[in-house]
Biopython code that builds the backbone (N, CA, C, O; Angstrom):
import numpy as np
from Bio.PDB.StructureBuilder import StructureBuilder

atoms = [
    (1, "UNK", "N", (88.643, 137.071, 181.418)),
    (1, "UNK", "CA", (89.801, 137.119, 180.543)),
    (1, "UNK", "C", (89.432, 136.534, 179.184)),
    (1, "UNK", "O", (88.738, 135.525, 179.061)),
    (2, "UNK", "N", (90.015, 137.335, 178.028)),
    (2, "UNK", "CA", (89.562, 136.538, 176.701)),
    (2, "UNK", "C", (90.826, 135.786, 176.485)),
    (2, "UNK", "O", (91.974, 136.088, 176.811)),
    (3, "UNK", "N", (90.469, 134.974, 176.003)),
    (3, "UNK", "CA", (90.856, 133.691, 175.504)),
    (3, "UNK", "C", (91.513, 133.299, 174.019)),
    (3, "UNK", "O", (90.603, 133.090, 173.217)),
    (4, "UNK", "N", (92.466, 133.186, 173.594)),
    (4, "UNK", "CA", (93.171, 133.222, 172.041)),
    (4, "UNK", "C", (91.936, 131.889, 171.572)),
    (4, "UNK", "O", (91.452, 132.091, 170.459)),
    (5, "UNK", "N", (91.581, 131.017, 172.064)),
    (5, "UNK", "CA", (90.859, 129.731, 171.460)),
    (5, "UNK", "C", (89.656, 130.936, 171.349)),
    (5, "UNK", "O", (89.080, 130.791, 170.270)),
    (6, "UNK", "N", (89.316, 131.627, 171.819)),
    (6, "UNK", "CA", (87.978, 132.878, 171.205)),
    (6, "UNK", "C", (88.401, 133.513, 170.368)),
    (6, "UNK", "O", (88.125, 133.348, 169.180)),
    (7, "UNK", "N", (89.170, 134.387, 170.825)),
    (7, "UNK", "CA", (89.665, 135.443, 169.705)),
    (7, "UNK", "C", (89.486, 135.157, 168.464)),
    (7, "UNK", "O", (88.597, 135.448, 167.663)),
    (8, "UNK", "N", (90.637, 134.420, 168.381)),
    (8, "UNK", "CA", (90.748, 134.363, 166.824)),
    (8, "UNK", "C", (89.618, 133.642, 165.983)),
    (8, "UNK", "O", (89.930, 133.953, 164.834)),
    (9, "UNK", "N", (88.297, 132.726, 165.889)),
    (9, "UNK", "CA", (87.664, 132.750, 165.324)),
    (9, "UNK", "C", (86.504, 133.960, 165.089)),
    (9, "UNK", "O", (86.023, 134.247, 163.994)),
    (10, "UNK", "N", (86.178, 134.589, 166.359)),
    (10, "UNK", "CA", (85.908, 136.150, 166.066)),
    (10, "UNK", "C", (86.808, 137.043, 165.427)),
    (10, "UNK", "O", (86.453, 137.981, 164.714)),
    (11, "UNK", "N", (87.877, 136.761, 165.673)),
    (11, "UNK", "CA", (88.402, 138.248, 164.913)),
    (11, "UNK", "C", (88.695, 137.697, 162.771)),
    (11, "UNK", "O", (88.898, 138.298, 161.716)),
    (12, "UNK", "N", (88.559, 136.516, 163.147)),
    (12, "UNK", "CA", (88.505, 135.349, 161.335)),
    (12, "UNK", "C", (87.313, 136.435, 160.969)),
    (12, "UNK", "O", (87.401, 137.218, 160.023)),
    (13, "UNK", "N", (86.163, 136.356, 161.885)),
    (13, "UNK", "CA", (84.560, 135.979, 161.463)),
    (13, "UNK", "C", (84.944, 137.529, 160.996)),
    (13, "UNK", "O", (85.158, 137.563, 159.784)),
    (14, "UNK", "N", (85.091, 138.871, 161.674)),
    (14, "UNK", "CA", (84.528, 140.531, 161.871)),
    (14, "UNK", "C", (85.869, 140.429, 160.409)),
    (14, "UNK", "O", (85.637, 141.152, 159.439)),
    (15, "UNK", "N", (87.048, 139.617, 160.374)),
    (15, "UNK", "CA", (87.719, 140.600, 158.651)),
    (15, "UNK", "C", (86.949, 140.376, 157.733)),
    (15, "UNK", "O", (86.542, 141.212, 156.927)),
    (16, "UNK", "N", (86.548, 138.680, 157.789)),
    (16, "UNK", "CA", (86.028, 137.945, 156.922)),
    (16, "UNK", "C", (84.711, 139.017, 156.167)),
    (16, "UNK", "O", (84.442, 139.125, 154.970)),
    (17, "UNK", "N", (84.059, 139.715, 157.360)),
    (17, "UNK", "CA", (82.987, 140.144, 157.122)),
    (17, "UNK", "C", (83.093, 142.001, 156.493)),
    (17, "UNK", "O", (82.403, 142.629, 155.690)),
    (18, "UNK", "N", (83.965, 142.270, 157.098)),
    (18, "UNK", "CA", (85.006, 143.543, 156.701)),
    (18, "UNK", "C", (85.217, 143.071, 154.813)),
    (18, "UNK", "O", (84.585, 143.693, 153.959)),
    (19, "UNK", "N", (86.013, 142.119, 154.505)),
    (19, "UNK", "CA", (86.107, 141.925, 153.216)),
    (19, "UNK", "C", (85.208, 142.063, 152.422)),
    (19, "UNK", "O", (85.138, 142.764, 151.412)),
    (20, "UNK", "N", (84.185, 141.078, 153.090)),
    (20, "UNK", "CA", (82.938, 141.376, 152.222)),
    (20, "UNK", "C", (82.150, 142.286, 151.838)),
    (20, "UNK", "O", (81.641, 142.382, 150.721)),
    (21, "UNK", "N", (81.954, 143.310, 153.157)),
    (21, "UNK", "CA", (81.872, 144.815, 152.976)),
    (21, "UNK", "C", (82.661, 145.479, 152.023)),
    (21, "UNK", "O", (82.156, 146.494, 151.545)),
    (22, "UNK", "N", (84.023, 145.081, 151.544)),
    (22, "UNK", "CA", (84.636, 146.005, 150.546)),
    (22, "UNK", "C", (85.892, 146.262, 151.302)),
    (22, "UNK", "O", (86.399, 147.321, 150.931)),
    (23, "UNK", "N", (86.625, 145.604, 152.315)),
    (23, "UNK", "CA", (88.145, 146.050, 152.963)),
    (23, "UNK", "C", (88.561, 144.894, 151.783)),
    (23, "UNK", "O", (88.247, 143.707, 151.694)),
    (24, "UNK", "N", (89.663, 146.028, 150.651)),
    (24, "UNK", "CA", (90.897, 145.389, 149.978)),
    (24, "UNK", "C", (91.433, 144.085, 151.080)),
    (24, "UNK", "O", (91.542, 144.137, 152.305)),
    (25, "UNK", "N", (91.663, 143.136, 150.306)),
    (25, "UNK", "CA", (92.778, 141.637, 150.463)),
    (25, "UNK", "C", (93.572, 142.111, 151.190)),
    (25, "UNK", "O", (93.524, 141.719, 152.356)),
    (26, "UNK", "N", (94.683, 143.199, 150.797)),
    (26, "UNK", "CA", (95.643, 143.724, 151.135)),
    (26, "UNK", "C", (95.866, 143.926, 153.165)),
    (26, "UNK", "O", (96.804, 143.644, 153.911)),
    (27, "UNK", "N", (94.908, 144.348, 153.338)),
    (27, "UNK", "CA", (94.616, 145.172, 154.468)),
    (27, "UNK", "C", (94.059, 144.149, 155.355)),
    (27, "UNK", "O", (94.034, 144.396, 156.560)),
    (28, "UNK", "N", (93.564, 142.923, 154.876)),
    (28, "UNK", "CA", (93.011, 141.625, 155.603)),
    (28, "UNK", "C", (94.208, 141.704, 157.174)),
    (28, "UNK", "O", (93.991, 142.160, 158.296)),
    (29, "UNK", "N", (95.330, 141.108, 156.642)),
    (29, "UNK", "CA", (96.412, 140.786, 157.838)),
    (29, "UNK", "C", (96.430, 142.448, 158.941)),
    (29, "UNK", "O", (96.663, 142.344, 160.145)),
    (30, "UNK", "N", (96.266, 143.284, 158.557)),
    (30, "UNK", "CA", (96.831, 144.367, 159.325)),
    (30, "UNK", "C", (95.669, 144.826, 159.933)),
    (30, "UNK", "O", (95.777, 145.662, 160.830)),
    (31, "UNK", "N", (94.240, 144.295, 159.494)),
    (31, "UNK", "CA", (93.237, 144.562, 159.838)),
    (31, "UNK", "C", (93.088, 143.758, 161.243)),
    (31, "UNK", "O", (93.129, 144.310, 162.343)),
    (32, "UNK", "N", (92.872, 142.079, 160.987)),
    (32, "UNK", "CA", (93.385, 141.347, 162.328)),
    (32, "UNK", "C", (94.383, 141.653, 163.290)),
    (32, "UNK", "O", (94.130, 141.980, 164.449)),
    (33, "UNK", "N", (95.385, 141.558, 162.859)),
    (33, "UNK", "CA", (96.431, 142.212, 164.044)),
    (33, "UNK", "C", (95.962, 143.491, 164.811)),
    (33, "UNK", "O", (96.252, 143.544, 166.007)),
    (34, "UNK", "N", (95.277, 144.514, 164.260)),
    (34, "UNK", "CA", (94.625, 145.810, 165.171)),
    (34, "UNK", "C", (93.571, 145.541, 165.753)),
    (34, "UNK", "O", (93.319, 146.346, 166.649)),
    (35, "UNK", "N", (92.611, 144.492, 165.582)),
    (35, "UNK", "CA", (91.533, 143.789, 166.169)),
    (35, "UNK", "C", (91.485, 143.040, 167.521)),
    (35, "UNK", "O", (90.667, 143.087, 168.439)),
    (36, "UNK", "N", (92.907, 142.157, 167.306)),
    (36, "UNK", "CA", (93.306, 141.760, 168.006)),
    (36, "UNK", "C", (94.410, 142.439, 169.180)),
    (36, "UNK", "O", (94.599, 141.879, 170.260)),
    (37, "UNK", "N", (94.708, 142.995, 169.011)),
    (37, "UNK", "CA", (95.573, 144.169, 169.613)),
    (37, "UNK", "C", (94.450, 145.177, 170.798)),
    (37, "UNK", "O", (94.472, 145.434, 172.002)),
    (38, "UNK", "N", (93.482, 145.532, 169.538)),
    (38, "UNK", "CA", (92.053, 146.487, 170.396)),
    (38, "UNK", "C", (91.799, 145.616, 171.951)),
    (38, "UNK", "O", (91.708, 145.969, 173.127)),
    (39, "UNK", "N", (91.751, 144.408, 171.273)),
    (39, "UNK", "CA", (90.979, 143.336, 172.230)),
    (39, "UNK", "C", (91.452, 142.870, 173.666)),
    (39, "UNK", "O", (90.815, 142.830, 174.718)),
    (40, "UNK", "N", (92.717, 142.543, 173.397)),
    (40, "UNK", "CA", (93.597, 142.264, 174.221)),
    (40, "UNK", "C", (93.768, 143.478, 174.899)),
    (40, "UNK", "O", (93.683, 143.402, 176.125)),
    (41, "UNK", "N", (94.040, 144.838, 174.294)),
    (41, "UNK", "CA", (94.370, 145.410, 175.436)),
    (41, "UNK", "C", (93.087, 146.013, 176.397)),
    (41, "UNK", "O", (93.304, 146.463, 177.522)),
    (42, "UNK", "N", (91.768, 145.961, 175.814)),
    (42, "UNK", "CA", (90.791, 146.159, 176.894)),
    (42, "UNK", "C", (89.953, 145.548, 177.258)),
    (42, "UNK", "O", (89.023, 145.937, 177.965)),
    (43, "UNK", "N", (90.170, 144.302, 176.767)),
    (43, "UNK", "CA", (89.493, 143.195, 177.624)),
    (43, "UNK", "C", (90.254, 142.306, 178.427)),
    (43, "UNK", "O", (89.695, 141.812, 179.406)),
    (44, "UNK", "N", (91.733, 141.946, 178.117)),
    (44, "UNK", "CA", (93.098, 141.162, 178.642)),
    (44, "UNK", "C", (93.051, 141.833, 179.893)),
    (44, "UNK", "O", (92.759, 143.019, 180.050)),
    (45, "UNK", "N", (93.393, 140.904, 180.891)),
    (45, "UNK", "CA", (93.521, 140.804, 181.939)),
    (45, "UNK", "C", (95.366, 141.117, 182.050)),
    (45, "UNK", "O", (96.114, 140.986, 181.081)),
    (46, "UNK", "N", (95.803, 141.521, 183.371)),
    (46, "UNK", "CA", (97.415, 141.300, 183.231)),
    (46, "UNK", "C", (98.057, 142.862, 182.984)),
    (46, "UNK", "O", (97.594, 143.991, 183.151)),
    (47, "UNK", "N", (99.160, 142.420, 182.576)),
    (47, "UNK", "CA", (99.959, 143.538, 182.106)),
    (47, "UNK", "C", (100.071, 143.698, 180.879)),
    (47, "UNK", "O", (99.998, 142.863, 179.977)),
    (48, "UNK", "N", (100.374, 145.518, 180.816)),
    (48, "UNK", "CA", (99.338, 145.855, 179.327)),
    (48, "UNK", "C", (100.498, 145.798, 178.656)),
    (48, "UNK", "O", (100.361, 146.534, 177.679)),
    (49, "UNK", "N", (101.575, 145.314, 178.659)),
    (49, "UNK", "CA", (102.942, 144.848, 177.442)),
    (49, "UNK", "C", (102.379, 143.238, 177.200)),
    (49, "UNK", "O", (102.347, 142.797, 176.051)),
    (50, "UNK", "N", (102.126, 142.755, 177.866)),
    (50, "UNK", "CA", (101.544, 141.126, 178.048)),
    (50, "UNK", "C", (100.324, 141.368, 176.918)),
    (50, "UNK", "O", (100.437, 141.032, 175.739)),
    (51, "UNK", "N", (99.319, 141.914, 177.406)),
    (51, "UNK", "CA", (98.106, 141.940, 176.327)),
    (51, "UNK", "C", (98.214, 142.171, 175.480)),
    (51, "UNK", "O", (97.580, 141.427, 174.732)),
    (52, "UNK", "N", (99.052, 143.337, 174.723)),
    (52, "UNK", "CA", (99.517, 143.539, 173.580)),
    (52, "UNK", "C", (99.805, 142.716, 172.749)),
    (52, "UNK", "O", (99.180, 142.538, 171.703)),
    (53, "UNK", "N", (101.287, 141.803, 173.292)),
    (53, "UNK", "CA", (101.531, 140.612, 172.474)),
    (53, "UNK", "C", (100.775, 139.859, 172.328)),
    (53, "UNK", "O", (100.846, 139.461, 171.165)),
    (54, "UNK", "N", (99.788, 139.231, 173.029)),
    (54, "UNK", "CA", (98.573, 138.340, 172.830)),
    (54, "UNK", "C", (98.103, 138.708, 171.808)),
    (54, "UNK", "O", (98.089, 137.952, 170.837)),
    (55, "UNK", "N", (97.471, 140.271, 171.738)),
    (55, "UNK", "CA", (96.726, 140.561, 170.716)),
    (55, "UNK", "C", (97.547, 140.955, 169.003)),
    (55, "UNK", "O", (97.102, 141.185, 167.878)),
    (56, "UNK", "N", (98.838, 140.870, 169.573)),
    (56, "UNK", "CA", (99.565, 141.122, 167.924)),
    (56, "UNK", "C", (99.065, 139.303, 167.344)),
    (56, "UNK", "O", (98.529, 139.034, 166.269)),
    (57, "UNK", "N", (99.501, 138.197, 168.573)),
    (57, "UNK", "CA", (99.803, 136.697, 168.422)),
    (57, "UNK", "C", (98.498, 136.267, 168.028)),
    (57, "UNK", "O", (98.528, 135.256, 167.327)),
    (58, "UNK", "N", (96.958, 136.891, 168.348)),
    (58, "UNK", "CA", (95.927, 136.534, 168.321)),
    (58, "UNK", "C", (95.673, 137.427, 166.661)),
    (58, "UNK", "O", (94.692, 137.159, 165.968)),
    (59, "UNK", "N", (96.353, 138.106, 166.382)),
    (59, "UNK", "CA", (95.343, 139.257, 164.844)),
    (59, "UNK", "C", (96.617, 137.892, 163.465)),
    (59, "UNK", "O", (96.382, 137.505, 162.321)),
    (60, "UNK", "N", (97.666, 137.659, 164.279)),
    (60, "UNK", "CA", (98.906, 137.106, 163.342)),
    (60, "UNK", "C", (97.915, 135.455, 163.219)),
    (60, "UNK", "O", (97.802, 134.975, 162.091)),
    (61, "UNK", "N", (97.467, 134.941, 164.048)),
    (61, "UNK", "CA", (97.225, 133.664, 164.370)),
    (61, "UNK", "C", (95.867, 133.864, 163.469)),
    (61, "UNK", "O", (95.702, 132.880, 162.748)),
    (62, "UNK", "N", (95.004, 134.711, 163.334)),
    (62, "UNK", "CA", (93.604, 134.657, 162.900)),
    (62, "UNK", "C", (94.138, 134.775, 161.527)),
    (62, "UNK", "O", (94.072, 133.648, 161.035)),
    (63, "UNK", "N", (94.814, 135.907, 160.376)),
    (63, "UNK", "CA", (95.250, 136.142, 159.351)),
    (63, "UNK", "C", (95.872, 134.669, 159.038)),
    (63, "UNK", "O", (95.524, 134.112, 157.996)),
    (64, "UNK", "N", (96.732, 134.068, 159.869)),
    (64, "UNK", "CA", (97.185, 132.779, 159.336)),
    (64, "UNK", "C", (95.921, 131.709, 158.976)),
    (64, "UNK", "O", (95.839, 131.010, 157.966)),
    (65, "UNK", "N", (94.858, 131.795, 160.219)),
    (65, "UNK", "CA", (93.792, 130.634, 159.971)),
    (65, "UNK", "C", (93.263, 130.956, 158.723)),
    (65, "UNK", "O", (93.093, 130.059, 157.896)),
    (66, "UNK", "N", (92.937, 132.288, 158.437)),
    (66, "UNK", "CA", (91.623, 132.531, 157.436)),
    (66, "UNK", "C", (92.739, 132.478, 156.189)),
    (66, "UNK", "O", (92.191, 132.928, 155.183)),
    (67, "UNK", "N", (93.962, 132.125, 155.948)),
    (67, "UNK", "CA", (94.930, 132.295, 154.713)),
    (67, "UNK", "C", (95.140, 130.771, 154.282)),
    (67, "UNK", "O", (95.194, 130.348, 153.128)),
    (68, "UNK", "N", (95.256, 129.985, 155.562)),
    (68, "UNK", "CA", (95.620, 128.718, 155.280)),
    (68, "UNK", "C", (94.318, 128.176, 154.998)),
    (68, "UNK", "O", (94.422, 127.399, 154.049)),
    (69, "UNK", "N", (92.980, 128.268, 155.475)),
    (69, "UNK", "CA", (91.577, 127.907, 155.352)),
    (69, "UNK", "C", (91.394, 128.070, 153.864)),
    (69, "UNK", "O", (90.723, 127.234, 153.259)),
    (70, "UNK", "N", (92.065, 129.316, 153.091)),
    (70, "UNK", "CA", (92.014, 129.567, 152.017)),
    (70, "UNK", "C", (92.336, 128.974, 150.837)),
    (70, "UNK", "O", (91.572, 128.628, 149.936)),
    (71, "UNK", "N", (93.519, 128.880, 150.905)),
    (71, "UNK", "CA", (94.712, 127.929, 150.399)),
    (71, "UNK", "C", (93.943, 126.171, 149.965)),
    (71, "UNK", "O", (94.057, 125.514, 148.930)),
    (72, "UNK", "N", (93.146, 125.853, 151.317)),
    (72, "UNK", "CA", (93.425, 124.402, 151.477)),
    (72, "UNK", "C", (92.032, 124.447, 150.663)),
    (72, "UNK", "O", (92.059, 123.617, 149.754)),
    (73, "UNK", "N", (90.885, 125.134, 150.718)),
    (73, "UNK", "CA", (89.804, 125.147, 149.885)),
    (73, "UNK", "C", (90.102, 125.021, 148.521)),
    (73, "UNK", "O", (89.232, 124.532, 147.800)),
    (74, "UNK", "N", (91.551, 125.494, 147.861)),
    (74, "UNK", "CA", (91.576, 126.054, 146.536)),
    (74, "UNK", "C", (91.730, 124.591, 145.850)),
    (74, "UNK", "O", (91.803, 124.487, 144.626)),
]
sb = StructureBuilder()
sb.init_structure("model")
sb.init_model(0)
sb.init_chain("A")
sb.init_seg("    ")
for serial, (resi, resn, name, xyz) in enumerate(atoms, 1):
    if name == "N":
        sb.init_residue(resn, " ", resi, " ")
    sb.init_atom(name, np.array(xyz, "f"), 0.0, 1.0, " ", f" {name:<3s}", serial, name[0])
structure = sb.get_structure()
């Protein structure tokens, strides 16, 4: 079973790295949330309405880390 304490610094690390490649700011948050969403539903264990939300809570939770990480650097 994956784990939200995993997830979300992988799914920080693959936008983070997406950005840098050239994915617009914009698209950062909606990018995590589908990452996390992918994840949960085929690696999550459970029921697949259950994994889902994990993975909306895990792409919402990563966009928050890498925004507030942002913020607090500035």
């Amino acid at each position: 079973m994956i784990d939200l304490t995993i997830a979300v610094p992988v799914i920080v690390a693959i936008v983070s790295a997406a950005k840098t490649a050239g994915l617009p700011s914009k698209f950062a948050a909606l990018v995590s949330i589908l990452l996390g969403v992918v994840a949960f539903y085929f690696i999550g264990s459970g029921e697949t309405t259950a994994n889902i939300f994990e993975g909306v809570v895990a792409g919402l939770a990563a966009s928050g880390l890498y925004s507030g990480a942002k913020a607090t650097l500035k």
